[in-house]
C-alpha distance (Angstrom), angle and dihedral (degrees) to the residues before:
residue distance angle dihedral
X1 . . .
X2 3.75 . .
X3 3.28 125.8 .
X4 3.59 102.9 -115.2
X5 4.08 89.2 62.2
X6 3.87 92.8 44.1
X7 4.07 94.1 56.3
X8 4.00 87.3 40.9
X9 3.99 83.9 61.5
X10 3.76 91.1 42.0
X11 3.74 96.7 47.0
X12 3.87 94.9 38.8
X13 3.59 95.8 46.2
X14 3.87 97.9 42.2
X15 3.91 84.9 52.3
X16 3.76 95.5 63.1
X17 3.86 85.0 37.5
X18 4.15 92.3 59.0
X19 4.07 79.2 48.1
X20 3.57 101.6 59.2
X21 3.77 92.4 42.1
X22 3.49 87.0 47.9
X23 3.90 86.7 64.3
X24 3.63 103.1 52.4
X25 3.81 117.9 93.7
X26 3.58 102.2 -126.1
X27 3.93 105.3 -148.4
X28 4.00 91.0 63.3
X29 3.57 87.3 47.9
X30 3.86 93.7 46.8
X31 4.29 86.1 46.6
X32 3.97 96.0 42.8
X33 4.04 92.2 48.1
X34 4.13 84.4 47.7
X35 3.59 80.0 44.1
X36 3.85 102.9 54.1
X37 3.44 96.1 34.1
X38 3.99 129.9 178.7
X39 4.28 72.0 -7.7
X40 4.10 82.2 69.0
X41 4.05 83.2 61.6
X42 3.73 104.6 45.9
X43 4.49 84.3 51.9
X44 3.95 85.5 50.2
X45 4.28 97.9 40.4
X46 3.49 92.6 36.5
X47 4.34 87.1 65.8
X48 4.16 83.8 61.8
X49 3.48 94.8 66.1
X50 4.13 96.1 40.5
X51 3.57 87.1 58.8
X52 3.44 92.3 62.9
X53 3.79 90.8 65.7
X54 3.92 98.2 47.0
X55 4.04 84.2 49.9
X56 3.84 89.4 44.2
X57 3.59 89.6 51.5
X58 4.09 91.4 50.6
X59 3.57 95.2 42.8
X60 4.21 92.9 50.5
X61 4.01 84.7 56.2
X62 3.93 91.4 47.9
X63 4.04 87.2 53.9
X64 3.59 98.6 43.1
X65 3.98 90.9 51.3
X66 4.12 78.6 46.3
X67 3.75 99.7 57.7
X68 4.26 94.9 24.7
X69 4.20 101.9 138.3
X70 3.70 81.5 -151.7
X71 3.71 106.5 47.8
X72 3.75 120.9 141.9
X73 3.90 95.3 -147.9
X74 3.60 128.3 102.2
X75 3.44 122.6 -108.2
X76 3.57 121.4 -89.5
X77 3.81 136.8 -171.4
X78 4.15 113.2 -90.0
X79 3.73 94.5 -118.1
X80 3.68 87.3 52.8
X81 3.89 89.7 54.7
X82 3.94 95.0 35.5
X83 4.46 100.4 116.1
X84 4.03 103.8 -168.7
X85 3.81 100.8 -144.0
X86 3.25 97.1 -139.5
X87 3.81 97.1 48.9
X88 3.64 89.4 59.6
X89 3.98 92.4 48.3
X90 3.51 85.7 67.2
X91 3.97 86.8 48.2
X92 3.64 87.3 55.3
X93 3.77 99.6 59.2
X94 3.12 90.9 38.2
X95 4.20 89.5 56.1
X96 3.84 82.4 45.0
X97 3.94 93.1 51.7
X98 3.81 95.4 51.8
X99 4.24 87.7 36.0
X100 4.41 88.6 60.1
X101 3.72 90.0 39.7
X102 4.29 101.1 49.6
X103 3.62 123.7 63.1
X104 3.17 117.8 -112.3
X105 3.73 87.2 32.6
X106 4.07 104.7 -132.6
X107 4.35 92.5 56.5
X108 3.96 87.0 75.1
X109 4.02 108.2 40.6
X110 3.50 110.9 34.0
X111 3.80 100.7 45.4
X112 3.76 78.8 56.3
X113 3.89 96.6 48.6
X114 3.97 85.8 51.4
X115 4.02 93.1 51.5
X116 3.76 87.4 43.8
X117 3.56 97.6 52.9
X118 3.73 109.0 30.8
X119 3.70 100.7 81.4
X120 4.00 87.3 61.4
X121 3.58 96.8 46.3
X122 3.56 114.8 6.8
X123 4.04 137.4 -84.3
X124 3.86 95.9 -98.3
X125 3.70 93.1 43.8
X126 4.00 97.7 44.3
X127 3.78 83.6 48.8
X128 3.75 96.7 52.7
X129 3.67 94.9 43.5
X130 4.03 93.6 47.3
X131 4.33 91.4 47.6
X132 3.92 86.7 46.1
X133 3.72 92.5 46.4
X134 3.99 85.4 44.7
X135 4.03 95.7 45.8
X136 4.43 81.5 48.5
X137 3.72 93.6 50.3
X138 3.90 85.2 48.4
X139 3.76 97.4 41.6
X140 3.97 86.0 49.2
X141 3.52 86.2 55.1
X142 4.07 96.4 57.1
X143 3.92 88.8 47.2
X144 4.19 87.7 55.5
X145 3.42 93.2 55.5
X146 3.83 97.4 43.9
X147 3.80 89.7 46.7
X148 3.62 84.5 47.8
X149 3.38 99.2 45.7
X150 4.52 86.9 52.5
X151 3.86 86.3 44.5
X152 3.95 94.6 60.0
X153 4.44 87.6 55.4
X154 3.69 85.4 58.5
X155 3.77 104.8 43.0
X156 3.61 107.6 27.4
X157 4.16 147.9 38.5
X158 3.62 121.2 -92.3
X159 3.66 133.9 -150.1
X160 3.61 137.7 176.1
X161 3.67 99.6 -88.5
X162 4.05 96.3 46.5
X163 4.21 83.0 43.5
X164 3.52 89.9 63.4
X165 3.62 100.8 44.6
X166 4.00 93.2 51.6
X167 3.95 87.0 45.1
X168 3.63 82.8 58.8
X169 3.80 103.5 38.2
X170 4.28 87.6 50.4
X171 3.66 88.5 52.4
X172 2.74 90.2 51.3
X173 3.57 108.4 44.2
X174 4.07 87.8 43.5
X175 3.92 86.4 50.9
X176 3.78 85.4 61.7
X177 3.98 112.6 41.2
X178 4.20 75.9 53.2
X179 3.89 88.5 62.1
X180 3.82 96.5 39.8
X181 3.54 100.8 46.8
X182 4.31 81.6 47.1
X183 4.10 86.8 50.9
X184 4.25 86.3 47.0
X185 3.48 91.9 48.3
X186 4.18 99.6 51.1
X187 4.08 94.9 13.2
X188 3.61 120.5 -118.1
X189 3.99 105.3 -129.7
X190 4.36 89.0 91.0
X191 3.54 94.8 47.0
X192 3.60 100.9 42.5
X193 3.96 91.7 53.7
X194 3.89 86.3 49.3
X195 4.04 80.6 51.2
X196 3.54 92.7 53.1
X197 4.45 87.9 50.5
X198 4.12 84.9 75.3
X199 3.62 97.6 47.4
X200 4.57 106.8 98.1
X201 3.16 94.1 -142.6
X202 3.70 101.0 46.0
X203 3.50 115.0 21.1
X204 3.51 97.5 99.2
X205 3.68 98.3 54.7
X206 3.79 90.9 40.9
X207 4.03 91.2 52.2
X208 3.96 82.3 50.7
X209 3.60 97.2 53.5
X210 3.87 91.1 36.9
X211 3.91 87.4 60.2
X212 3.80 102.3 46.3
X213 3.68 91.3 38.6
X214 3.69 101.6 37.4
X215 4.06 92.7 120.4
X216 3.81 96.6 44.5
X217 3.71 93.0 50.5
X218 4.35 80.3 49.0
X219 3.51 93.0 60.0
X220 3.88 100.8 41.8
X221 3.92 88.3 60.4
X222 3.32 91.7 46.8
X223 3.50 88.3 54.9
X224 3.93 92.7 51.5
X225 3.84 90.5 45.6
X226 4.13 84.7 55.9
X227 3.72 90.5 61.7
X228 3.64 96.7 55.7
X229 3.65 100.6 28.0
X230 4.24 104.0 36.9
X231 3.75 93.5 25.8
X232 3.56 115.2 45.8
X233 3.79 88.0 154.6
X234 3.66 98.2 55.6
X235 3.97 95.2 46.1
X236 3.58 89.5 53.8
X237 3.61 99.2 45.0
X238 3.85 90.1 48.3
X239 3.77 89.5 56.2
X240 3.85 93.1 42.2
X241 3.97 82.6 60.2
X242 3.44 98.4 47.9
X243 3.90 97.0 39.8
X244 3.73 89.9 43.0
X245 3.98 84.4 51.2
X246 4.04 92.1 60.5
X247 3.57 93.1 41.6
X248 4.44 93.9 57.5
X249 3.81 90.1 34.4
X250 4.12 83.2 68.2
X251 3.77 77.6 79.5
X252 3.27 99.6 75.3
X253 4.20 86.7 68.2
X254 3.61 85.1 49.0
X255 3.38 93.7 54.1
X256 3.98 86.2 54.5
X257 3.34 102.4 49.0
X258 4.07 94.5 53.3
X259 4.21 82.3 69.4
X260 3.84 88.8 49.2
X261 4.38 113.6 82.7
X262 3.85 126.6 -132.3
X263 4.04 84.0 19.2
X264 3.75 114.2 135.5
X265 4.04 106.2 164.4
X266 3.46 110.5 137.0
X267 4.09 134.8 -145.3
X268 3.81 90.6 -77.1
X269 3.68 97.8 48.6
X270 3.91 88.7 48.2
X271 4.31 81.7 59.5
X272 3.65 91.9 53.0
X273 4.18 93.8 49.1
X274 3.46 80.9 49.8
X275 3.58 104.9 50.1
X276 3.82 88.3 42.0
X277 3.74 91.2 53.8
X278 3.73 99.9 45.7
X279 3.71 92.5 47.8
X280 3.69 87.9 49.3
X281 4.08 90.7 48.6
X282 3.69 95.4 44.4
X283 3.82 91.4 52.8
X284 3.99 79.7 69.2
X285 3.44 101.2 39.2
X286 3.67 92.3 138.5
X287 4.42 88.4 75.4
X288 4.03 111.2 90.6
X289 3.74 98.1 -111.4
X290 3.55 96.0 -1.1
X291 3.48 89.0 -94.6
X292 3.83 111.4 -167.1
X293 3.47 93.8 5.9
X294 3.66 102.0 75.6
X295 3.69 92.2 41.8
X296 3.96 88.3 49.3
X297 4.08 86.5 50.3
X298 3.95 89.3 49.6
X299 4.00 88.0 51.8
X300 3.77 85.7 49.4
X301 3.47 103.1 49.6
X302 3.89 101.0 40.5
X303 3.73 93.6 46.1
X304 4.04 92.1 50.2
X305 4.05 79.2 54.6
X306 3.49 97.6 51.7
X307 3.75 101.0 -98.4
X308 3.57 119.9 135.1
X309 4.19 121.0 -110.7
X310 4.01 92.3 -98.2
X311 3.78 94.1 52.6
X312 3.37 84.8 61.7
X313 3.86 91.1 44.3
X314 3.93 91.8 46.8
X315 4.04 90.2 47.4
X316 4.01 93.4 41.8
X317 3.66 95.3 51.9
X318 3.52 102.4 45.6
X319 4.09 86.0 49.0
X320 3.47 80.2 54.6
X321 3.88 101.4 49.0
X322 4.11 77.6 46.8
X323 3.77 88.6 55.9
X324 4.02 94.0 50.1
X325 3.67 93.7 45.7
X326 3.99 98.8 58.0
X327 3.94 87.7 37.0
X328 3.91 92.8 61.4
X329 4.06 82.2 41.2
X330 3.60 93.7 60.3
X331 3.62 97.5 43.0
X332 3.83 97.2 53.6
X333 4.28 78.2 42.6
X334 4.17 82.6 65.3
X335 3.52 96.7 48.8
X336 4.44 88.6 38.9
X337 4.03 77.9 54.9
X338 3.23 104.0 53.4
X339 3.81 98.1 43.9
X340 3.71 83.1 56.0
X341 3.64 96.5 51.2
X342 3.80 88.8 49.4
């Protein structure tokens, strides 16, 4: 990537970063880290390890397009091909950092994981790889909250009102693991750009693109069709990562609640608050670190559990202090990157 796009990343991500921090109030943080203690640490260390699956999950879709019998690509030279794992962990925070700090979430990250990647593998294959690893990281997310959703029958009471709401939620959830294995099966990068045609304000840039791109566009959904359809083993491994990746990151509420007294939620509770919460969050996904609504799910979630209101406070903010920790990580990762590259 050039230099020019890599500090325009930095500087546009460390911006929103200085404005989030800017929001906090400073003594509660100061008293909840004191508060948390060496706890604090294991929410914070516990993010360098789940990293590790969201890049293992990327890097098993680069090697699968790599080896595919039936790729479209031309051939390349190894050492072209050749992704270091560990290079693109630090591409994956990174993605992460700039995804918490834009709204909208996927406008900052993934055009950055594309420009990161495609001068080691190619543009139309570092875009394939990055919307399959973003449609897995989605479709991991649907399976959470369905599991979640069959993990509250077994462990907790239900009334009418809670009925309702998981009714809707598995709908839901079913409605879209039906559309995303649909987009895996026939790709999604053709029809989206014919979505785009409809759209006032863009259709005539979109038809543009469509038409002088039409063949490109071709061979990344057949590339995303070859991960469901010609390697069955890799799609489901990459969603095992990412789904087992949720799952152990409910440990970081865990971790939380052992500062809290007269607490006694276990692991599988601290996978419901976080279902719950993400759900909630997603829903405004539009916010730059879903500020407010995370915190709002956390108040949600705990309460429905039988925490008080500044549990949920205590638990949200530190998750919070968690978040703007790794995102000023990744962002000095860019610039660490790029002096590497250079």
């Amino acid at each position: 990537m050039k230099k020019k796009y890599q500090n325009a990343f930095f500087i546009f991500g460390l911006v929103v970063l200085v404005i989030m921090a800017s929001q906090l109030d400073y003594a509660q943080v100061w008293t909840n880290i004191q508060r948390a203690g060496y706890w604090f640490l294991a929410v914070v260390g516990i993010w360098f390890f789940l990293y590790f699956f969201n890049t293992a999950a990327w890097w098993v879709i680069i090697r699968s397009q790599e080896y595919s019998p039936n790729s479209q690509m031309p051939t390349v030279k190894s050492h072209e091909t050749h992704v270091n794992f560990f290079w693109l962990y630090k591409i994956t925070v990174s993605g992460f950092a700039l995804n918490y700090a834009t709204p909208g979430g996927l406008m900052g990250g993934e055009p950055y994981r594309i420009m990161s990647l495609a001068p080691k593998i190619g543009t139309e294959r570092a875009t394939s790889s990055v919307l399959l690893y973003v449609m897995t990281h989605i479709f991991s997310h649907f399976w959470f909250w369905l599991i979640s959703c069959i993990l509250y029958l077994f462990i907790q009471p239900l009334n009418v009102p809670m009925g309702i709401l998981l009714a809707i939620v598995t709908t839901f959830c079913l409605t879209a693991i039906w559309f995303f294995l649909r987009g895996y099966k026939r790709g999604i990068a053709v029809s989206g750009m014919k979505l785009l045609t409809h759209f006032p304000l863009l259709k005539h840039k979109a038809r543009r693109f469509f038409d002088s791109h039409a063949e490109q566009l071709s061979n990344i959904d057949r590339q995303i069709a070859a991960l469901h359809n010609q390697n069955p083993r890799t799609f489901t491994t990459a969603v095992g990562l990412e789904l087992a990746c949720r799952i152990i990151s409910s440990m970081e509420i865990w971790f939380c609640l052992q500062v809290l007294p007269d607490v006694s939620l276990g692991f599988l509770d601290c996978i419901l608050i976080l279902a719950f919460t993400s759900l909630f969050a997603n829903m405004l996904f539009f916010i730059p670190l879903q500020l407010g609504g995370r915190e709002g799910g956390f108040m949600m979630s705990t309460s429905e559990l039988g925490m008080t209101a500044s549990a949920g406070i205590f638990v949200a903010l530190i998750i919070r202090l968690r978040e703007l920790i790794w995102t000023g990580i990744g962002l000095l990762l860019i610039k660490a990157t790029g002096k590497k590259r250079g």
